[in-house]
C-alpha positions in Angstrom: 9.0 15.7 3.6 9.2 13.7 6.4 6.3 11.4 8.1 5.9 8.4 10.3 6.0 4.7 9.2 2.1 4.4 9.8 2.2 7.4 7.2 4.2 5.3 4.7 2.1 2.5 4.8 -1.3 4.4 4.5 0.4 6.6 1.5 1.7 2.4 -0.4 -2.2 1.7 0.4 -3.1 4.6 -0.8 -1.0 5.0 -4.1 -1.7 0.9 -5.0 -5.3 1.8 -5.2 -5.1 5.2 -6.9 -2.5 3.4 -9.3 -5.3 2.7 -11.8 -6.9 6.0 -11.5 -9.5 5.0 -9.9 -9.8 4.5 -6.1 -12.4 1.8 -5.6 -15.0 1.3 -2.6 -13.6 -2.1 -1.4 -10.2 -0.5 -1.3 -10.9 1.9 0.4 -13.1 -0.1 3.2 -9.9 -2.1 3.1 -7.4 0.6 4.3 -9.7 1.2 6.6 -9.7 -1.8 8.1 -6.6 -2.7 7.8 -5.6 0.5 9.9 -8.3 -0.3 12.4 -7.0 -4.0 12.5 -3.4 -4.3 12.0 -0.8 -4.5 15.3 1.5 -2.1 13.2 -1.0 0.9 13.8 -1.5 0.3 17.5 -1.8 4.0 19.0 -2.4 4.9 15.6 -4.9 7.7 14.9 -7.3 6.2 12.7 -9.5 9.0 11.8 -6.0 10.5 10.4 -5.9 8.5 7.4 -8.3 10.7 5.1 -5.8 13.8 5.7 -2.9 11.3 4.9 -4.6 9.9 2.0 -5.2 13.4 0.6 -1.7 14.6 1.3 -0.7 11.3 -0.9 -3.1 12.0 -3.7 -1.7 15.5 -3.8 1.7 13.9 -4.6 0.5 11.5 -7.3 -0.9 14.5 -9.6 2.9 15.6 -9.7 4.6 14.8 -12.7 7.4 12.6 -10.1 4.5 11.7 -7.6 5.2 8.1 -8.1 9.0 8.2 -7.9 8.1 10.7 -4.8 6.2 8.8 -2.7 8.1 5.5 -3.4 11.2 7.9 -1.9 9.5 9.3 1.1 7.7 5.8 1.9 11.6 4.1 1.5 13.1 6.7 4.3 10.4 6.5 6.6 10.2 2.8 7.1 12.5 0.6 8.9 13.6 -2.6 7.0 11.7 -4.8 8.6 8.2 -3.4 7.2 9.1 -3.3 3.9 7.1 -7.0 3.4 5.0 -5.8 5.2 4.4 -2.3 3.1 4.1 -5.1 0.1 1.7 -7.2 2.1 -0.6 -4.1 2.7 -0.1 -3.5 -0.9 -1.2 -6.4 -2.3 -4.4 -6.8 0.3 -5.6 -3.5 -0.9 -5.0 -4.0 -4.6 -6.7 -7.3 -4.2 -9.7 -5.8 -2.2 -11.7 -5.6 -5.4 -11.3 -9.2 -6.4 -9.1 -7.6 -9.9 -5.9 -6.6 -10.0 -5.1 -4.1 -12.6 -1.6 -3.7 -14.6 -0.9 -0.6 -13.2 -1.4 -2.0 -9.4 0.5 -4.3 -11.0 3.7 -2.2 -12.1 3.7 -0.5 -8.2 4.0 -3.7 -7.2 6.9 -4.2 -9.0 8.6 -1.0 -8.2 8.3 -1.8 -4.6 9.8 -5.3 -5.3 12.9 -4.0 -7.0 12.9 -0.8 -4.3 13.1 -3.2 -1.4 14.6 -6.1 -2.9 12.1 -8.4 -1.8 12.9 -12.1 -2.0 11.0 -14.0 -4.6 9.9 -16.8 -1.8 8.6 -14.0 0.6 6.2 -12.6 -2.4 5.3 -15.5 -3.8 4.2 -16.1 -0.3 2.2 -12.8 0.1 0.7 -13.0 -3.3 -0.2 -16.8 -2.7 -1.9 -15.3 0.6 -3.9 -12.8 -0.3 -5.1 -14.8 -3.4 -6.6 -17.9 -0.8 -8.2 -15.0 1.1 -10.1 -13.4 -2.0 -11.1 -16.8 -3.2 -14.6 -17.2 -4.3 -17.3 -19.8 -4.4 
C-alpha cells in the first residue's frame, strides 16, 4: 500500500492515539488541528483525514497492524519528517494531558525505526510538556 506523506503523518497521529485502545476527544480535536494548522499539510485536503483515519484503524485490528503501518508510514516519508512524524506523535499523545504506556511503547518504536537522536527528542518531549503545562 502506497500513500502520501500527509497520509503517514495522519495514520502516526492516528495509531499514537488509538495505541491505548481508546481514541480520546482531545486527540482527536488535536489531529484536527494540527492538519488544519501545520505548514506540512498546506494543499492538504483536510476533510480527508476521517477516511485516512478509518483506513489506519482498519490496519491496527490486523494481527501485524502495528508493524504495518510503522512500514508503510517509513516508505512514504522522506527523512526529513521523521522528527517531525515524532513531534506530531507526541502533541497528539499529549493532547489529553496523560500519556499512557502503550503511547509510550509507539513512541519508542518510532525512535528506534528512525533513529532519532536523543537531543532532538528530549527536545520534542521537553516541548510539548511546556505546552500542556497546567496552572
Amino acid at each position: 500500500m502506497k500513500i502520501t506523506p500527509q497520509d503517514a503523518l495522519i495514520y502516526i497521529m492516528v495509531t499514537v492515539s488509538a495505541a491505548d485502545t481508546r481514541m480520546t476527544d482531545a486527540e482527536l480535536s488535536s489531529i484536527g488541528n494540527l492538519v488544519h494548522r501545520l505548514p506540512v499539510f498546506t494543499g492538504f485536503d483536510d476533510e480527508r483525514v476521517p477516511e485516512i483515519a478509518e483506513r489506519c484503524y482498519e490496519l491496527l485490528t490486523k494481527d501485524d497492524g502495528l508493524d504495518r503501518i510503522l512500514d508503510i508510514a517509513h516508505q512514504a516519508l522522506p527523512e526529513k519528517l521523521y522528527e517531525t512524524a515524532y513531534a506530531l506523535a507526541v502533541e497528539v499523545a499529549a493532547a489529553d494531558l496523560h500519556v499512557e504506556q502503550e503511547e509510550l511503547a509507539f513512541l519508542q518504536l518510532m525512535r528506534d525505526l528512525w533513529n532519532l537522536d536523543e537531543l532532538s527528542v528530549a527536545a520534542i518531549e521537553r516541548s510539548a510538556r511546556v505546552r500542556f503545562r497546567k496552572l
